[in-house]
C-alpha positions as protocol buffer text, in pm:
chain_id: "A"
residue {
  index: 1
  type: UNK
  ca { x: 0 y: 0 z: 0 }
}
residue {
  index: 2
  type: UNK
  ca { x: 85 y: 351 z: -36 }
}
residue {
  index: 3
  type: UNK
  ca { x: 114 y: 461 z: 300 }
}
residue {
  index: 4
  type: UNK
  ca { x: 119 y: 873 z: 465 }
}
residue {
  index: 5
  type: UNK
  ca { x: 273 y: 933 z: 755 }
}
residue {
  index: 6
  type: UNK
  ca { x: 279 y: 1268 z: 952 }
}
residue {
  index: 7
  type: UNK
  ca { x: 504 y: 1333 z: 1263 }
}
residue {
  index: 8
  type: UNK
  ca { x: 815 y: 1161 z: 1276 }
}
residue {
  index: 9
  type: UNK
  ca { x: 916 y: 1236 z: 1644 }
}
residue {
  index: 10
  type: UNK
  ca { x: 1031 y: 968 z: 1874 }
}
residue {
  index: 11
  type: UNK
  ca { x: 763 y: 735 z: 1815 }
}
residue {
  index: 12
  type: UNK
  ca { x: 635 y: 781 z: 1508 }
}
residue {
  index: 13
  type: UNK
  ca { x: 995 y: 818 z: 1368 }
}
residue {
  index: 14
  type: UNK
  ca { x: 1043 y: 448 z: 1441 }
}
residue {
  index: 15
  type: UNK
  ca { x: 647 y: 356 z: 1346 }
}
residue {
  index: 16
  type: UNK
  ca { x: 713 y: 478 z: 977 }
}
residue {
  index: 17
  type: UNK
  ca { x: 1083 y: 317 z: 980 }
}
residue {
  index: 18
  type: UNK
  ca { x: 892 y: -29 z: 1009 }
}
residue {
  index: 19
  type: UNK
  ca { x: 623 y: 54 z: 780 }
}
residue {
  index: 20
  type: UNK
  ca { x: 852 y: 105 z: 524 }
}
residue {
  index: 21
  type: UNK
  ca { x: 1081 y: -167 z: 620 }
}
residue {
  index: 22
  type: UNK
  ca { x: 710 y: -419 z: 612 }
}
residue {
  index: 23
  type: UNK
  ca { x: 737 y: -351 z: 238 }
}
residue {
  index: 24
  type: UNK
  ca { x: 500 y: -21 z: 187 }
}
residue {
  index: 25
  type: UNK
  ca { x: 521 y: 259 z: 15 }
}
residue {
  index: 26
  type: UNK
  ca { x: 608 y: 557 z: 210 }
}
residue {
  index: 27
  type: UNK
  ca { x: 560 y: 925 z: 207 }
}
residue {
  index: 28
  type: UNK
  ca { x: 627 y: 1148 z: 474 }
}
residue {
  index: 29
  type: UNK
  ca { x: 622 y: 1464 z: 656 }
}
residue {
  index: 30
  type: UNK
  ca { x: 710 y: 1658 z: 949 }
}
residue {
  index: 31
  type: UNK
  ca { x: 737 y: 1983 z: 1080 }
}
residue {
  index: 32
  type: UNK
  ca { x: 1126 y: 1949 z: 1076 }
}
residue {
  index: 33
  type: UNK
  ca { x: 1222 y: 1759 z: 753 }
}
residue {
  index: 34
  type: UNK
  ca { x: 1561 y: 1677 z: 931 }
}
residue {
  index: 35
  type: UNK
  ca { x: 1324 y: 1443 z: 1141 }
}
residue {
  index: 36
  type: UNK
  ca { x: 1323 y: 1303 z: 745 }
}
residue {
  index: 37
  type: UNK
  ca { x: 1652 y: 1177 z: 724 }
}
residue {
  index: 38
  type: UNK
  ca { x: 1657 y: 806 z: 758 }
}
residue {
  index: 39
  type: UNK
  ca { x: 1285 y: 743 z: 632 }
}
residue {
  index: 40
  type: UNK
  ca { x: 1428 y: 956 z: 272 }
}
residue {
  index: 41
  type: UNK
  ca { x: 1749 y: 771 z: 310 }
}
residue {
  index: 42
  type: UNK
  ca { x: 1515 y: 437 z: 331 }
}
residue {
  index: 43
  type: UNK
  ca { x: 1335 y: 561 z: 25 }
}
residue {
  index: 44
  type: UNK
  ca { x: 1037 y: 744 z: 118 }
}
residue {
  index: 45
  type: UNK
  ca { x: 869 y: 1024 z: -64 }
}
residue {
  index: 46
  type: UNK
  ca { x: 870 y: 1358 z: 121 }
}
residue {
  index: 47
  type: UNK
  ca { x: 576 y: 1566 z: 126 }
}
residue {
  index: 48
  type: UNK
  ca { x: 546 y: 1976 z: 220 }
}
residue {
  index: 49
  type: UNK
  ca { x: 257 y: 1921 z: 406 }
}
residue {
  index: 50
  type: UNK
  ca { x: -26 y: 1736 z: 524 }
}
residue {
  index: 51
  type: UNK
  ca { x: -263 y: 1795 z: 239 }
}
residue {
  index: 52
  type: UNK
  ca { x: -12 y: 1667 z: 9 }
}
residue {
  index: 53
  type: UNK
  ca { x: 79 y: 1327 z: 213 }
}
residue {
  index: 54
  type: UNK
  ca { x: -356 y: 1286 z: 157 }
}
residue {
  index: 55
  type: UNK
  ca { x: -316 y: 1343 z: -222 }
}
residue {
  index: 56
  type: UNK
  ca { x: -55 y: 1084 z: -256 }
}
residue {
  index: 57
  type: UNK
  ca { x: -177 y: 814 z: 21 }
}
residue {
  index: 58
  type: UNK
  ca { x: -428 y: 533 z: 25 }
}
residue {
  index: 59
  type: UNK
  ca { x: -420 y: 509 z: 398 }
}
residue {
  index: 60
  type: UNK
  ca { x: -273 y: 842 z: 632 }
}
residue {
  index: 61
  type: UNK
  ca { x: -88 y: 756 z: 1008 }
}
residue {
  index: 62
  type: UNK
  ca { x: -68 y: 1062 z: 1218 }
}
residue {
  index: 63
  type: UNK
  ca { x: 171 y: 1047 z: 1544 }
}
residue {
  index: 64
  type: UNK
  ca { x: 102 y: 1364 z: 1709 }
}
residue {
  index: 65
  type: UNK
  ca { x: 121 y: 1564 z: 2030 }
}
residue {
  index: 66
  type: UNK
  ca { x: -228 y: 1608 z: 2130 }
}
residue {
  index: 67
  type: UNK
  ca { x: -593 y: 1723 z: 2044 }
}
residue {
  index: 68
  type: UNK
  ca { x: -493 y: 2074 z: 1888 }
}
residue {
  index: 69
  type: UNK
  ca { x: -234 y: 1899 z: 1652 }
}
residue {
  index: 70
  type: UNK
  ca { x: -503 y: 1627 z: 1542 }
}
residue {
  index: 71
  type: UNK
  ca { x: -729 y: 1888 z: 1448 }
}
residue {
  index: 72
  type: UNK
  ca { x: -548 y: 2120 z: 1247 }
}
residue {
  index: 73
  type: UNK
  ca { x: -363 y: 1840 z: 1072 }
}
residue {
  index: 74
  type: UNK
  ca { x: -687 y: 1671 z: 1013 }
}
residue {
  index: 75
  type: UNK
  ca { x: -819 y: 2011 z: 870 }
}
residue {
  index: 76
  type: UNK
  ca { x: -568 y: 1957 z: 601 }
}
residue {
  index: 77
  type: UNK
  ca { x: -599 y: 1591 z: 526 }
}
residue {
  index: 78
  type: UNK
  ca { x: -979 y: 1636 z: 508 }
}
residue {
  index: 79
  type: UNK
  ca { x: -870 y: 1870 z: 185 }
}
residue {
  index: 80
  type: UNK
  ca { x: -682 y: 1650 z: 4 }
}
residue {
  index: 81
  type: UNK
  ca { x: -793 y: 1247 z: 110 }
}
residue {
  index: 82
  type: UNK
  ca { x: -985 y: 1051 z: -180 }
}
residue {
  index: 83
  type: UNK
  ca { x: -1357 y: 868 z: -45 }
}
residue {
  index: 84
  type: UNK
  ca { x: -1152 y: 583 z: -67 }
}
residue {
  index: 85
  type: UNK
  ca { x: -872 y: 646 z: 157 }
}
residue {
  index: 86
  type: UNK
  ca { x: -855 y: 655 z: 560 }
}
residue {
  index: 87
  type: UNK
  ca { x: -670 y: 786 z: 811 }
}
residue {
  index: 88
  type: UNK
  ca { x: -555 y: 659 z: 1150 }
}
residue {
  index: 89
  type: UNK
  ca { x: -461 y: 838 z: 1428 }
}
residue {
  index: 90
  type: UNK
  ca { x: -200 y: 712 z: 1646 }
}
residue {
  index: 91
  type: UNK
  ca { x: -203 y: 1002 z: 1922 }
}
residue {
  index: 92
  type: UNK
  ca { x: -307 y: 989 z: 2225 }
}
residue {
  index: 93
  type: UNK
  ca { x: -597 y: 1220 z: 2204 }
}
residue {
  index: 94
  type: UNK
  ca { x: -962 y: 1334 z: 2332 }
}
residue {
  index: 95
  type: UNK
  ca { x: -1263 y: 1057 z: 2258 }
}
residue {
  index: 96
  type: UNK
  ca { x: -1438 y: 1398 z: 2244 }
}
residue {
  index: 97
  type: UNK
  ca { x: -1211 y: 1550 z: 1968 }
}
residue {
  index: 98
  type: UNK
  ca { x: -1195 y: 1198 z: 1771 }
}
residue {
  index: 99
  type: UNK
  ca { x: -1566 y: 1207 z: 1765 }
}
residue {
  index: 100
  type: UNK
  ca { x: -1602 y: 1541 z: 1611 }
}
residue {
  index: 101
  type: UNK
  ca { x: -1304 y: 1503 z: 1350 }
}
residue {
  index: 102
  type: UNK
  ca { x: -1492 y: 1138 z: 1300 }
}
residue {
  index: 103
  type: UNK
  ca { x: -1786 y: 1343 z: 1244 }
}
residue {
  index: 104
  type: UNK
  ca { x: -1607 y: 1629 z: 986 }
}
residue {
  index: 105
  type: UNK
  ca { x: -1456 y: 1297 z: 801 }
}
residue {
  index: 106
  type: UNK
  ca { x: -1755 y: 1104 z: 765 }
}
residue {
  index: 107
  type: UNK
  ca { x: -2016 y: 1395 z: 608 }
}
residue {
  index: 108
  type: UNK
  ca { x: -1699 y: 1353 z: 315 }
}
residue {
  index: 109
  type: UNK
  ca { x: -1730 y: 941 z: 314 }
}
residue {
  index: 110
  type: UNK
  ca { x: -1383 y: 964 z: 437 }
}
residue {
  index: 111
  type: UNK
  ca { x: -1276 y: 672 z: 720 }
}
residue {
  index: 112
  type: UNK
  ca { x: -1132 y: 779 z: 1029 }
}
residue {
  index: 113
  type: UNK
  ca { x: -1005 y: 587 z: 1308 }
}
residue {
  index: 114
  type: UNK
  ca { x: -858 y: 633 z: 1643 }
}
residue {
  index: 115
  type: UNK
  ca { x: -554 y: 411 z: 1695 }
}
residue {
  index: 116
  type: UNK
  ca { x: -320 y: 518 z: 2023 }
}
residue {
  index: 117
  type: UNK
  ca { x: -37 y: 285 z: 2084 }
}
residue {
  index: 118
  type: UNK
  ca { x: 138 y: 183 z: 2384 }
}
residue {
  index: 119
  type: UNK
  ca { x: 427 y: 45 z: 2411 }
}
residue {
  index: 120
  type: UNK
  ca { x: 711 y: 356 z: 2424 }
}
residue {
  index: 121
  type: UNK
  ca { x: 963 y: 429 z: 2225 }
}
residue {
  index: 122
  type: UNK
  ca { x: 1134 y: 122 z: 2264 }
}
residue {
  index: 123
  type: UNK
  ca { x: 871 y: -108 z: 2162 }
}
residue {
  index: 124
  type: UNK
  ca { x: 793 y: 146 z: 1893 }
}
residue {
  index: 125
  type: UNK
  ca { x: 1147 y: 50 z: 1749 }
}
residue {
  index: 126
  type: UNK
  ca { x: 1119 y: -289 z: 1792 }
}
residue {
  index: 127
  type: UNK
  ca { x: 744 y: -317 z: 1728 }
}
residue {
  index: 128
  type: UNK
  ca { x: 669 y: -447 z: 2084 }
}
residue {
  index: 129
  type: UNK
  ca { x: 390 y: -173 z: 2049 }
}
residue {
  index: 130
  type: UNK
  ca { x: 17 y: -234 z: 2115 }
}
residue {
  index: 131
  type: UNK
  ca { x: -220 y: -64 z: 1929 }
}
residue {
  index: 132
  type: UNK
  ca { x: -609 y: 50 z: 2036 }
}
residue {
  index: 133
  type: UNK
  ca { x: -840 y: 99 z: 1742 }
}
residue {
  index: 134
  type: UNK
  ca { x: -1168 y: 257 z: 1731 }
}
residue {
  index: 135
  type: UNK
  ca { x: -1367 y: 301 z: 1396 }
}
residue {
  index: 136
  type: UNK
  ca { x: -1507 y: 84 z: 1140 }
}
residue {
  index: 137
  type: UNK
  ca { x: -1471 y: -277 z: 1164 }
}
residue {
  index: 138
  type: UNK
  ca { x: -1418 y: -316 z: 760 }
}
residue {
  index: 139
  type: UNK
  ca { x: -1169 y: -73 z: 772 }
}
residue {
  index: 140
  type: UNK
  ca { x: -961 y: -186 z: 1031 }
}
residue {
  index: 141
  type: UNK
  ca { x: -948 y: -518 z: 856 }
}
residue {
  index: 142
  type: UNK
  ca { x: -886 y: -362 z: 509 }
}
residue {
  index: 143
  type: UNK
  ca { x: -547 y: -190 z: 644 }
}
residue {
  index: 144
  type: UNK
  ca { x: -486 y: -420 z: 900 }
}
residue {
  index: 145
  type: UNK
  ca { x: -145 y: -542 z: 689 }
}
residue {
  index: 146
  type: UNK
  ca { x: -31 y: -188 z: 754 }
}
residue {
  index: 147
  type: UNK
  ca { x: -127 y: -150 z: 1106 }
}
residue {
  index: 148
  type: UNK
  ca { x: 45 y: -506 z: 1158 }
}
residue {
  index: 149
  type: UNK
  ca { x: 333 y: -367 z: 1033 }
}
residue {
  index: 150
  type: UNK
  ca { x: 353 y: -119 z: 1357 }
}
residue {
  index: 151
  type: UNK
  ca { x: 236 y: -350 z: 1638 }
}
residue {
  index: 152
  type: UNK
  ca { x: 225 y: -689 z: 1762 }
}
residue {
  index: 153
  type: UNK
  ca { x: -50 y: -652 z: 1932 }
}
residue {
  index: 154
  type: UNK
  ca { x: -297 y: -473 z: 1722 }
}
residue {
  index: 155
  type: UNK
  ca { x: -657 y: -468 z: 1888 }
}
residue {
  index: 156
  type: UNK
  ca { x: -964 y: -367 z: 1783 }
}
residue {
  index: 157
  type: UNK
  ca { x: -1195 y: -271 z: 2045 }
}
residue {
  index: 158
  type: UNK
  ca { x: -1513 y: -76 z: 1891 }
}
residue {
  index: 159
  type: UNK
  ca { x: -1673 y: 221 z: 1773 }
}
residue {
  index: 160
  type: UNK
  ca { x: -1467 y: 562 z: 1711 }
}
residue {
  index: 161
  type: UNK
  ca { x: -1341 y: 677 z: 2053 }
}
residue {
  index: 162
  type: UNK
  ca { x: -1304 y: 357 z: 2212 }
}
residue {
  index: 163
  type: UNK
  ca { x: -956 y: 321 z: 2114 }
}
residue {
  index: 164
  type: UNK
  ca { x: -882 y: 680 z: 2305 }
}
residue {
  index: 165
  type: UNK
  ca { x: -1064 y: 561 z: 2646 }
}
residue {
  index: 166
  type: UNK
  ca { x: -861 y: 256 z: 2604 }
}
residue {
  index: 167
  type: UNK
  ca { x: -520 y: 459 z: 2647 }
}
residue {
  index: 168
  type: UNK
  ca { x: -661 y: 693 z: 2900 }
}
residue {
  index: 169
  type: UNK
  ca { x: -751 y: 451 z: 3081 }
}
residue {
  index: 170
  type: UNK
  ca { x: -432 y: 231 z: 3067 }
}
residue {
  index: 171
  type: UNK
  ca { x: -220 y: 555 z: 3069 }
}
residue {
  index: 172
  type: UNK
  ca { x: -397 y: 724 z: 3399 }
}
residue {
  index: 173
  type: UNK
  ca { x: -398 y: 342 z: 3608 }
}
residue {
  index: 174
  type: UNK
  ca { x: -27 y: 321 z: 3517 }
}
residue {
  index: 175
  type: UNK
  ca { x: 67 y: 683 z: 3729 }
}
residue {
  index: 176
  type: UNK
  ca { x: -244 y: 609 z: 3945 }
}
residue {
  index: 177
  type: UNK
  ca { x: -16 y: 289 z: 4035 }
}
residue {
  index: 178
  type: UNK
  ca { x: 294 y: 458 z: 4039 }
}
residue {
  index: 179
  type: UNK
  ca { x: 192 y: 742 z: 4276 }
}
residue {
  index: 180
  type: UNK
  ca { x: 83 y: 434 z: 4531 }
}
residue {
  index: 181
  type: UNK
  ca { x: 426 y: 306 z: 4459 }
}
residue {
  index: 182
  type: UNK
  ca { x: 569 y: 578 z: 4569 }
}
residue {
  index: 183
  type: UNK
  ca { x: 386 y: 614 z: 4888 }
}
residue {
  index: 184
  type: UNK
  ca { x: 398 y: 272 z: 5027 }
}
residue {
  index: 185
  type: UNK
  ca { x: 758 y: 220 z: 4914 }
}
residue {
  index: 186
  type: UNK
  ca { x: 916 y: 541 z: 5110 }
}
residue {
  index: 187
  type: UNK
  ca { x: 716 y: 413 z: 5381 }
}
residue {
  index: 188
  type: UNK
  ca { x: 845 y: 95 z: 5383 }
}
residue {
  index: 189
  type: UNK
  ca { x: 1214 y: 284 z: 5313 }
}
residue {
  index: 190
  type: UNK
  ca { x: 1157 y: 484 z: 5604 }
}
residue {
  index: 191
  type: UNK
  ca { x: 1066 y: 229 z: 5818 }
}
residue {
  index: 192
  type: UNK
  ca { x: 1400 y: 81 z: 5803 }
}
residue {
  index: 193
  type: UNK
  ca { x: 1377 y: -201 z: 5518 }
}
residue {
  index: 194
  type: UNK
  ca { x: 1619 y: -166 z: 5277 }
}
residue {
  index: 195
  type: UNK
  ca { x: 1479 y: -58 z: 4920 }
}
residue {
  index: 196
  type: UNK
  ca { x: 1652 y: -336 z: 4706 }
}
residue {
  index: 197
  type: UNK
  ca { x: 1537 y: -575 z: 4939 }
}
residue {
  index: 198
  type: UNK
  ca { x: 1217 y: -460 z: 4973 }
}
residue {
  index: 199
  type: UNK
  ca { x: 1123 y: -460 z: 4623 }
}
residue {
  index: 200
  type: UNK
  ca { x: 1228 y: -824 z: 4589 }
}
residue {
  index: 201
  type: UNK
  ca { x: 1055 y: -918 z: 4837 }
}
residue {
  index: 202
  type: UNK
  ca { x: 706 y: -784 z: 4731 }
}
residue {
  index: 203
  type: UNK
  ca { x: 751 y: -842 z: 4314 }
}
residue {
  index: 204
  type: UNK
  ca { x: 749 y: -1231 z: 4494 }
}
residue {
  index: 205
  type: UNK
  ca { x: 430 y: -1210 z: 4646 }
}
residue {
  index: 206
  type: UNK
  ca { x: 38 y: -1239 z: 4548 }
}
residue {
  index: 207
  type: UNK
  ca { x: 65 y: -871 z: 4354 }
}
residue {
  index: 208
  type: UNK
  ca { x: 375 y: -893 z: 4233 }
}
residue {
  index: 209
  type: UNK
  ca { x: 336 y: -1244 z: 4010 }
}
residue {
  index: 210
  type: UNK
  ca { x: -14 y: -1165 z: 3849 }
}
residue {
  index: 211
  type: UNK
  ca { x: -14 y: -884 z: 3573 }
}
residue {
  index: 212
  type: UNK
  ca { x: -229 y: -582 z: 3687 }
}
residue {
  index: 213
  type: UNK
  ca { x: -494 y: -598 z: 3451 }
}
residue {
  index: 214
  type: UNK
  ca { x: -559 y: -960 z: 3460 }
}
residue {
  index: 215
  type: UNK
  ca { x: -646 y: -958 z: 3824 }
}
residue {
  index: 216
  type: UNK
  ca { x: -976 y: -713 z: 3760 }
}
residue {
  index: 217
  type: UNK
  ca { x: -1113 y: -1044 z: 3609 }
}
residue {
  index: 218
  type: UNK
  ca { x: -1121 y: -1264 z: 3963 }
}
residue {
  index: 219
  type: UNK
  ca { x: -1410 y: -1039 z: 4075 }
}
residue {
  index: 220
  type: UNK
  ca { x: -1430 y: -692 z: 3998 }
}
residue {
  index: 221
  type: UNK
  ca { x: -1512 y: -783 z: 3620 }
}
residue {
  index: 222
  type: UNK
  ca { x: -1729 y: -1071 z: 3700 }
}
residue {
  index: 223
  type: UNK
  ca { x: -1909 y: -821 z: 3976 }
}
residue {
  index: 224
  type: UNK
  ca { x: -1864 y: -1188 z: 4183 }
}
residue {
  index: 225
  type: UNK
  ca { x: -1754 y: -1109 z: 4549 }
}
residue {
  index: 226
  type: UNK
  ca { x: -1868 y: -1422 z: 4695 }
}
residue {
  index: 227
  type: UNK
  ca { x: -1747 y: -1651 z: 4831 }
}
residue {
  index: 228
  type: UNK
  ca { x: -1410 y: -1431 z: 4900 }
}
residue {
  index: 229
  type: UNK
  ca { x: -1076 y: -1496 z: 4835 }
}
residue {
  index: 230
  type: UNK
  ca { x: -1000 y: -1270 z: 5083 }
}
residue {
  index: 231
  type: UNK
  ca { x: -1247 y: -1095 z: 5358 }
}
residue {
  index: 232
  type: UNK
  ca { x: -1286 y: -725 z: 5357 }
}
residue {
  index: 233
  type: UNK
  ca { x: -1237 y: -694 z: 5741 }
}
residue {
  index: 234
  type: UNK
  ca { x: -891 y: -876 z: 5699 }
}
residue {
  index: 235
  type: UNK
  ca { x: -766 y: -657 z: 5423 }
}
residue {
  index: 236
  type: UNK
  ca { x: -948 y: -314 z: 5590 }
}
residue {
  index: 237
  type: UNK
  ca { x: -693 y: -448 z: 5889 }
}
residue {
  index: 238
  type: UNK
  ca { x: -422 y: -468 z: 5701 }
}
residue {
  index: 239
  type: UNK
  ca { x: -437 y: -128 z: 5524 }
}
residue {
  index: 240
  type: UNK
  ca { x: -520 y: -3 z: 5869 }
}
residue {
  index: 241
  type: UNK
  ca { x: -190 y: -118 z: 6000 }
}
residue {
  index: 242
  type: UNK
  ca { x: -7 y: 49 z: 5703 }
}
residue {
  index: 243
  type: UNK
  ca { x: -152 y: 384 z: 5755 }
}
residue {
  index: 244
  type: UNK
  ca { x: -101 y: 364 z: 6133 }
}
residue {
  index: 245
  type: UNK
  ca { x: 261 y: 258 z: 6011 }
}
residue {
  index: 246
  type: UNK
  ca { x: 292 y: 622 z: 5803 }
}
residue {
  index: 247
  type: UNK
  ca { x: 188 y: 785 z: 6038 }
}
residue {
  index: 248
  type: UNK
  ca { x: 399 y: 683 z: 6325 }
}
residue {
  index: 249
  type: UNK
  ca { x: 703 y: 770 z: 6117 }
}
residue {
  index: 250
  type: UNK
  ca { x: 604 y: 1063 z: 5964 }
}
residue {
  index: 251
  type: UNK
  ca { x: 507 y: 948 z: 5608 }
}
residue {
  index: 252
  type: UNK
  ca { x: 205 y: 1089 z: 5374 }
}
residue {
  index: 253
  type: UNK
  ca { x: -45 y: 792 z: 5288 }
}
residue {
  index: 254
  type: UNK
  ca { x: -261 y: 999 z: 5099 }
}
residue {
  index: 255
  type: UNK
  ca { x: -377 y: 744 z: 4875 }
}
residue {
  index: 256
  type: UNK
  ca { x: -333 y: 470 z: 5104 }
}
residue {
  index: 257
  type: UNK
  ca { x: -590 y: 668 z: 5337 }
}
residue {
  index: 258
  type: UNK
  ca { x: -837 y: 710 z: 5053 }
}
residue {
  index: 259
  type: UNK
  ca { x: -831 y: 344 z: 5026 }
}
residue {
  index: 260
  type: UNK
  ca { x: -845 y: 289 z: 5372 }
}
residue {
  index: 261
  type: UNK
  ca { x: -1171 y: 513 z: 5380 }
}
residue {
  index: 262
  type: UNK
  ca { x: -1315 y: 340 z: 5106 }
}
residue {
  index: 263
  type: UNK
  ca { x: -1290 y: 4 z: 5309 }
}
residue {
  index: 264
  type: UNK
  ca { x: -1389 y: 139 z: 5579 }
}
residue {
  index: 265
  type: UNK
  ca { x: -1737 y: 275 z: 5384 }
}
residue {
  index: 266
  type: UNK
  ca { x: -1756 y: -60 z: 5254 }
}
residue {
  index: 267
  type: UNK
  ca { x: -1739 y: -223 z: 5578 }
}
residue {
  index: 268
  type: UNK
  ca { x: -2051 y: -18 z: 5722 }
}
residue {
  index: 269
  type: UNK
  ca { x: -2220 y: -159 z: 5426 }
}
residue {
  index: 270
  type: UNK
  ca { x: -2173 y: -484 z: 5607 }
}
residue {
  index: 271
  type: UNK
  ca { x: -1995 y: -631 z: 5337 }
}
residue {
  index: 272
  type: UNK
  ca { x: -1689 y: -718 z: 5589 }
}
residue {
  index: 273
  type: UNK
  ca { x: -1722 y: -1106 z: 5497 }
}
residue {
  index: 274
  type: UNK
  ca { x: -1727 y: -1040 z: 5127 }
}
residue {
  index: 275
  type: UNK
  ca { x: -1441 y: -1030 z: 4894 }
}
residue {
  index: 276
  type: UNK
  ca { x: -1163 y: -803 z: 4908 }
}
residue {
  index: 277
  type: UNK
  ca { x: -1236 y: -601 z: 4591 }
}
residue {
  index: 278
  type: UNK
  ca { x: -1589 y: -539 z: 4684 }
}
residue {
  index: 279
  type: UNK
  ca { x: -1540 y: -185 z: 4821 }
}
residue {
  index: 280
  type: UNK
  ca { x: -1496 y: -129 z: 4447 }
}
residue {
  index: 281
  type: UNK
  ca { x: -1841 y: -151 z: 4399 }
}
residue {
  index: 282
  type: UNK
  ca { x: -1827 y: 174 z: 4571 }
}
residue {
  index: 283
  type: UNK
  ca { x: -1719 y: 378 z: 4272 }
}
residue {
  index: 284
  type: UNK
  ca { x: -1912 y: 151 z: 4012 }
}
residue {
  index: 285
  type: UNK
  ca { x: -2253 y: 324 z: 4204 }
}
residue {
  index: 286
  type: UNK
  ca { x: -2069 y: 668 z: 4179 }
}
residue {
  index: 287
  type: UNK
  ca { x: -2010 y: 630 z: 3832 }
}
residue {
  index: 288
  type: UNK
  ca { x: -2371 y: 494 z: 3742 }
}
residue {
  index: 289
  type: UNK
  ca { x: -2217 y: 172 z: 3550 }
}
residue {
  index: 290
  type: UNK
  ca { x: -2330 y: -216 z: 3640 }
}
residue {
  index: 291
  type: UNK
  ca { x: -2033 y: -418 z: 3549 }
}
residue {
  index: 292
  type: UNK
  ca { x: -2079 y: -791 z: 3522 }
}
residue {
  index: 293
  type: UNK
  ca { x: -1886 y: -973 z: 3317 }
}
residue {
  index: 294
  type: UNK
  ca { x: -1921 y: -1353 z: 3203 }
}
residue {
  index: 295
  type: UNK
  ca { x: -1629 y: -1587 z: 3366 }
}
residue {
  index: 296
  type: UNK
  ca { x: -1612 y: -1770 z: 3023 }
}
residue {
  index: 297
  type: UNK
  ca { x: -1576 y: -1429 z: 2825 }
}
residue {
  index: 298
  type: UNK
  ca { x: -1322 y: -1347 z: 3052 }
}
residue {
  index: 299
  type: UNK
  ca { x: -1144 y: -1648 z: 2961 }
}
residue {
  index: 300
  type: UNK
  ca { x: -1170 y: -1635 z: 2617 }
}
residue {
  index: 301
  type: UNK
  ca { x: -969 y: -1330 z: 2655 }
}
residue {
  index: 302
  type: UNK
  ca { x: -673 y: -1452 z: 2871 }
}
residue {
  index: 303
  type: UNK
  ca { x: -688 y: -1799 z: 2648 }
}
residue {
  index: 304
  type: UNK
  ca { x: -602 y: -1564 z: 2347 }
}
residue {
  index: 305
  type: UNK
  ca { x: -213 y: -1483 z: 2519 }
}
């Protein structure tokens, strides 16, 4: 395919690199055509500008700052994209602002699709890079050779948008986690344990050996608290201890004591002998959402690593 490709920074440098090296057809374009160098040296096409890359692609990748980028750039491809043609944008962006550039594209018959990736810039080197698509089904699996040729993990996931919630919501849980990190690991520093050990210790336990995401599908997906795999009053005890820890040496547990409080609202719901995770039922009434989840769907999933 003849393939477009606007912003060649640190990731999308090495995105176009291996879309050209997969066999395609390249043309480019940056804001700094020194960004240009190896792509042109690889045989690519350089264009001046966006509307150009549209008049001479069949399918346009965008890797962009942010929302304000997408939309002016998509101003431009909108001007110079055939019916035929689609673009995908690999930003991380708005859902908001990829439904109303969805919107602009489709009164023209033009595809557009939201596709952030994940992975950094190493695994957008080495194509260790995930990528979340939102948009038409039939177009995804029309340029799905090209989008291949960026990720290993390429994922369709739904309607436009989707892709974009995807990475905020990967993207926010990821510092969410972090912060935590941060908190109960300078506690644990200042209460004497040394950090190297300390972090060996706990990447051996329960937390440490499961991967993040696939422990929401023991019972928070499956909205299945009972029978528990561990009570609520034992693990409101335990992250009682911890903040009484903190605070006997002098150590901020802010998010520790929002979790605590959580528990602890959970608790006078009387649902001390349930599960664990229930207290996270707490934010799925906040948030006005029922999640319940089939076991066997949720093992499809894990069956497809």
């Amino acid at each position: 395919m003849k393939v477009g490709f606007i912003g060649l920074g640190i990731m999308g440098g090495s995105m176009a690199l291996n879309v050209k090296a997969a066999g395609h057809e390249l043309v480019v374009h940056d804001l700094r055509r020194e960004a240009a160098a190896p792509h042109l040296k690889a045989g690519a096409q350089w264009a001046d500008g966006p509307r150009q890359v549209a008049q001479q692609s069949e399918v346009v990748f965008t890797s962009l700052p942010g929302p304000p980028e997408a939309e002016a750039v998509g101003a431009e491809l909108l001007e110079g994209m055939r019916p035929d043609a689609a673009w995908f944008d690999l930003s991380t962006n708005s859902p908001t602002v990829v439904r109303r550039i969805h919107a602009r594209f489709a009164e023209r018959g033009i595809a557009m699709l939201d596709a952030p990736v994940s992975g950094g810039p190493r695994g957008a080197k080495s194509r260790k890079l995930a990528l979340l698509v939102g948009g038409e089904r039939a177009i995804f699996d029309r340029f799905r050779p090209v989008l291949d040729a960026i990720g290993d993990q390429v994922i369709y996931i739904g309607p436009i948008g989707a892709g974009s919630v995807a990475k905020l919501v990967h993207n926010c849980a990821g510092y969410a986690i972090q912060a935590a990190l941060a908190e109960v690991f300078t506690m644990g520093v200042k209460a004497g344990v040394d950090p190297l050990e300390l972090w060996a210790a706990v990447r051996q336990c329960s937390l440490g050996r499961m991967r993040t995401f696939d422990r929401l599908g023991n019972q928070f997906l499956q909205g299945k608290f009972e029978p528990p795999d561990f009570a609520l009053k034992l693990a409101h005890k335990d992250v009682t201890l911890a903040t009484e820890l903190g605070r006997e040496i002098g150590v901020p547990m802010r998010i520790a004591s929002l979790t605590h409080a959580e528990m602890t609202e959970a608790l006078g719901r009387g649902w001390g002998e349930r599960d664990s995770r229930s207290f996270m039922l707490l934010q799925e009434e906040r948030a006005g959402v029922d999640i319940a989840v089939p076991a066997g769907k949720i093992q499809e999933v894990l069956a497809r690593d």
